[in-house]
N, C-alpha and C positions, 0 to 999 in steps of 0.2 A: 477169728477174723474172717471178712467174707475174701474171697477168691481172689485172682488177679480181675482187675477192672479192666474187660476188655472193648467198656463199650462206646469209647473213640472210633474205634472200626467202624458201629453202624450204622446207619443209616436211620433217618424220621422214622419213614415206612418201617423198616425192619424193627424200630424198636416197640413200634406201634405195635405190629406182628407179635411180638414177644410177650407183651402186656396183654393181650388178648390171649395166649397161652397159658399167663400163668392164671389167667380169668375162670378158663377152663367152663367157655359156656353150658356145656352141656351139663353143670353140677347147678345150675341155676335154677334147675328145677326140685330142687329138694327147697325151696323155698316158696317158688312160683308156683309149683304144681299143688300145695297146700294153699297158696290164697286164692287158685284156680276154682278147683271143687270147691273150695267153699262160699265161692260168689255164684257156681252154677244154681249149689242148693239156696241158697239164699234169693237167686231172681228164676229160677228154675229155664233159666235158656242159656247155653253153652256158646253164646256169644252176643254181645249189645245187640241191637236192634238195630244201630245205625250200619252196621256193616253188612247186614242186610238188603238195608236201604240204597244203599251204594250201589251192591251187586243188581239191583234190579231197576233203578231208578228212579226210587223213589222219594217224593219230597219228604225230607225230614224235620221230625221235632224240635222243638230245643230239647225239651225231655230225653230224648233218644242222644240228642248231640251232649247231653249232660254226663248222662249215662257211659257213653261212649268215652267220653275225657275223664273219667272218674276210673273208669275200667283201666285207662291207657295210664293215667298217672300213677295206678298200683303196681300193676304191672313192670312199669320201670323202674320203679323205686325198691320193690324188692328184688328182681331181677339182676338186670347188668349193672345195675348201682348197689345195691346191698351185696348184695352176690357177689359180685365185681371186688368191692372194696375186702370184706371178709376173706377170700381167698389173696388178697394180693398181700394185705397185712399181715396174714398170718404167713404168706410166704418171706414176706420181708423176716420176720423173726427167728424164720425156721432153717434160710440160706446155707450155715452150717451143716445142718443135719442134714438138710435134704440133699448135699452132697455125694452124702454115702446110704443115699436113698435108690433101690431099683425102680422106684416110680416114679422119683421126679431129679433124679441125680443130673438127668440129660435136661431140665427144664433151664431155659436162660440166665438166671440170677444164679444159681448155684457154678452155672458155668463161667459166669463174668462176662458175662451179654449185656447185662444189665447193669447200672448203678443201682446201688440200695436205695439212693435217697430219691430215684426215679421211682421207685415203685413204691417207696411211702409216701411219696406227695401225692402221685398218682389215686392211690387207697385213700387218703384225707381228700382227694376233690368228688372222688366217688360217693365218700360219703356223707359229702354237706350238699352231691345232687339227690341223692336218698333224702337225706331229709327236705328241700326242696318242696320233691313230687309228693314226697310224701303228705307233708301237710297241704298244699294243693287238693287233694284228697277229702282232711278233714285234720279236726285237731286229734280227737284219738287218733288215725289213723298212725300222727307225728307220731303220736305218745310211743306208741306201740313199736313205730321204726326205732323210736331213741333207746328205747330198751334193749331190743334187737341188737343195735350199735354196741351199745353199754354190756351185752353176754361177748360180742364177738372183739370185743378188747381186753377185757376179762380173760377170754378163752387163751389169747396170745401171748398178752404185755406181760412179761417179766413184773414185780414178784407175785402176782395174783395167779396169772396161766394157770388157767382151771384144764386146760389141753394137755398138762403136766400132773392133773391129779384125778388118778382114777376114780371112775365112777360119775364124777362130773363133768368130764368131757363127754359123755353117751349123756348126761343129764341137758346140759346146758345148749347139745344140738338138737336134740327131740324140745326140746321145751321151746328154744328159739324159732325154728324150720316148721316142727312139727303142728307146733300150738300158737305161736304166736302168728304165723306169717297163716295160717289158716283162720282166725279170728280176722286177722285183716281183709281175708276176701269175705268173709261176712258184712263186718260194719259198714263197708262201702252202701250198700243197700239195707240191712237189717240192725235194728237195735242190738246193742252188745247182749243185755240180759236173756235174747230170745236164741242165744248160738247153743247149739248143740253140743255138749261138752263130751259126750260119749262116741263123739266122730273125733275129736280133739284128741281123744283118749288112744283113737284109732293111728289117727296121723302122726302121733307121738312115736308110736309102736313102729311104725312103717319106716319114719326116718331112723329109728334106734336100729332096727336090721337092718338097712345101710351102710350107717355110720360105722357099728362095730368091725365089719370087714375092714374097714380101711385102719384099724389100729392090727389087722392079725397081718397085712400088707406091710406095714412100715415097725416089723415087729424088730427087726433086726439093727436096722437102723437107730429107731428109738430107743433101744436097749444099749446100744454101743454110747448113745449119748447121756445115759441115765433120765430119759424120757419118762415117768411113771404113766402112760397111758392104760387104758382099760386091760389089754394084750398084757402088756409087759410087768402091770401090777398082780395081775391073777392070773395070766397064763393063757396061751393060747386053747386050749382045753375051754375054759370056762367062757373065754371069748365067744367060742364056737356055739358054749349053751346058750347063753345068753341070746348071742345074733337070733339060734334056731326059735326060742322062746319066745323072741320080739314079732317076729312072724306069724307063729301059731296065735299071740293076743292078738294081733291083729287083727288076721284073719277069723278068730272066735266073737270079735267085738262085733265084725261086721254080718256076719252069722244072725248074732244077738237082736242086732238092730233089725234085722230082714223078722227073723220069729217072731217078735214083739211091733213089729209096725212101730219103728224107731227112725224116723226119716226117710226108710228104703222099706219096701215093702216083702213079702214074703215071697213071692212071687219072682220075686230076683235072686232071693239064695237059689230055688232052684235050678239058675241058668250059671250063678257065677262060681260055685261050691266047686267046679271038678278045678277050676284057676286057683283057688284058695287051696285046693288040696296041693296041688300040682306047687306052689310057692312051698310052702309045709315042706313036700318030700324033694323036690330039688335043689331048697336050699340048704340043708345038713347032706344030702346026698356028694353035690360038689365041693362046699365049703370046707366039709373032713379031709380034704387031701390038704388044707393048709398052705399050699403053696403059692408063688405066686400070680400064675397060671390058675389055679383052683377059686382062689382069691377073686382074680378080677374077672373069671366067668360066671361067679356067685354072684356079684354085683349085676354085671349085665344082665345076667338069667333073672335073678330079681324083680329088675327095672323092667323089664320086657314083659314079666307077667303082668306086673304091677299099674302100667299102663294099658295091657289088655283088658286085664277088669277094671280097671278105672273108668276105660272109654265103655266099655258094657255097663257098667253102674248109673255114668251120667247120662248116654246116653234113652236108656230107660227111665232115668229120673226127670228125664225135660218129655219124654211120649214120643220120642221120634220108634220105640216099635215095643212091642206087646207079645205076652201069651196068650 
């Protein structure tokens, strides 16, 4: 049973507040930062044309004004509405466990801040604005969010929760985050057929050393409740190999791609290679302490590199600077 129901007490604001906690914006970006880079590479400019235009005054397109609503409709829709909804649903389900969670024990619903069925109506309105914007966009684009929807109920709902079955919970995040929400920032501009699938292959990688840390985080908890997650089914040990493996493919893909004049050119492994090494030995470096401390410096050290080369990649890939 969830908690005592304390949230008579709160207030609109505050409960508003609360729901934006369990949102946890900042995790928005394992979905947006893949259909991000993939619409830079696909229009080769790191942001519409119209907001350009704005900044300097200039009259604009409809093209541009097109462009610009196309960009903004993806964006929300896997954003603070996909994103949004996925984290709120699967906290609704999780309320129990995440009780005797040190990561989210102190978060409102487990406290009784919240009502449950606040925060699953809340997740179902998020995610019929996801689909929305989404199809706003285009009709794949829907397609592509419905699917999305369809892995992150999967992930949660009683009796399917693939988040309860190792191997497909790191499966169903990289595939969903990783691949799907990056194909999306493709087709907004580019033919499905013409997406680079060995960037796909990349961003898969990227989100799976993410993901994994947060099952070696909540290993205890999960365990206490017969959670079969990645951790708990194979041990933190293999957890660890795994996260440190998902890195180095990653990192080797993009490698790959720079040698071969594969999207990114050669000329860029030489500038981004010491970041890619630097991910490599920082993240088995930290991660092997295991703790929870250790844990979520992994993740931040991660993100942090991970967005350094990233902005080094795109930027180079739109010409704003050279060797």
């Amino acid at each position: 049973m969830f908690l005592q129901d304390k949230s008579y007490e709160v207030s609109p604001m505050k409960i508003l507040r609360y729901l934006l906690k369990h949102m946890v914006p900042i995790f928005w970006g394992v979905s947006v930062i893949p259909f991000y880079m993939a619409w830079v590479f696909a229009t080769q400019k790191l942001f519409p044309t119209y907001i350009l235009d704005l900044l300097t005054g200039t009259a604009s397109t409809s093209a541009n004004v097109n462009e610009f609503l196309l960009f903004g409709f993806g964006l929300f829709a896997l954003g603070p509405f996909l994103g949004g909804f996925t984290l709120l649903y699967n906290d609704y389900w999780d309320s129990e466990i995440d009780a005797t969670s040190r990561r989210k024990g102190l978060f409102p619903l487990p406290q009784g801040l919240l009502k449950p069925k606040t925060v699953l109506w809340t997740s179902l309105l998020l995610m019929s604005l996801a689909l929305v914007f989404s199809f706003l966009v285009s009709l794949l684009f829907g397609f592509l969010v419905i699917f999305c929807i369809i892995l992150s109920l999967a992930y949660s709902t009683p009796p399917v929760r693939l988040k309860n079955r190792a191997g497909l919970d790191v499966i169903t995040n990289a595939f969903g985050s990783g691949l799907l929400c990056s194909i999306a920032g493709w087709i907004v501009v580019k033919p499905f057929m013409e997406y680079p699938w060995i960037w796909g292959l990349t961003s898969m990688s990227g989100v799976a050393a993410i993901y994994i840390p947060t099952t070696i985080i909540d290993y205890e908890s999960d365990k206490k409740a017969r959670e079969m997650t990645f951790a708990v089914r194979f041990g933190k040990n293999t957890a660890f190999f795994f996260g440190t493996l998902s890195v180095a493919i990653a990192n080797l893909l993009i490698i790959y791609m720079g040698l071969t004049n594969y999207l990114i050119t050669t000329e860029l492994v030489t500038v981004i290679w010491p970041i890619a090494l630097a991910q490599v030995i920082v993240y088995p470096l930290i991660l092997k302490k295991m703790t929870f401390k250790g844990v979520y410096w992994t993740i931040l050290s991660l993100s942090l590199l991970l967005v350094l080369g990233n902005a080094l990649l795109l930027t180079y890939y739109v010409g704003w600077w050279s060797l």
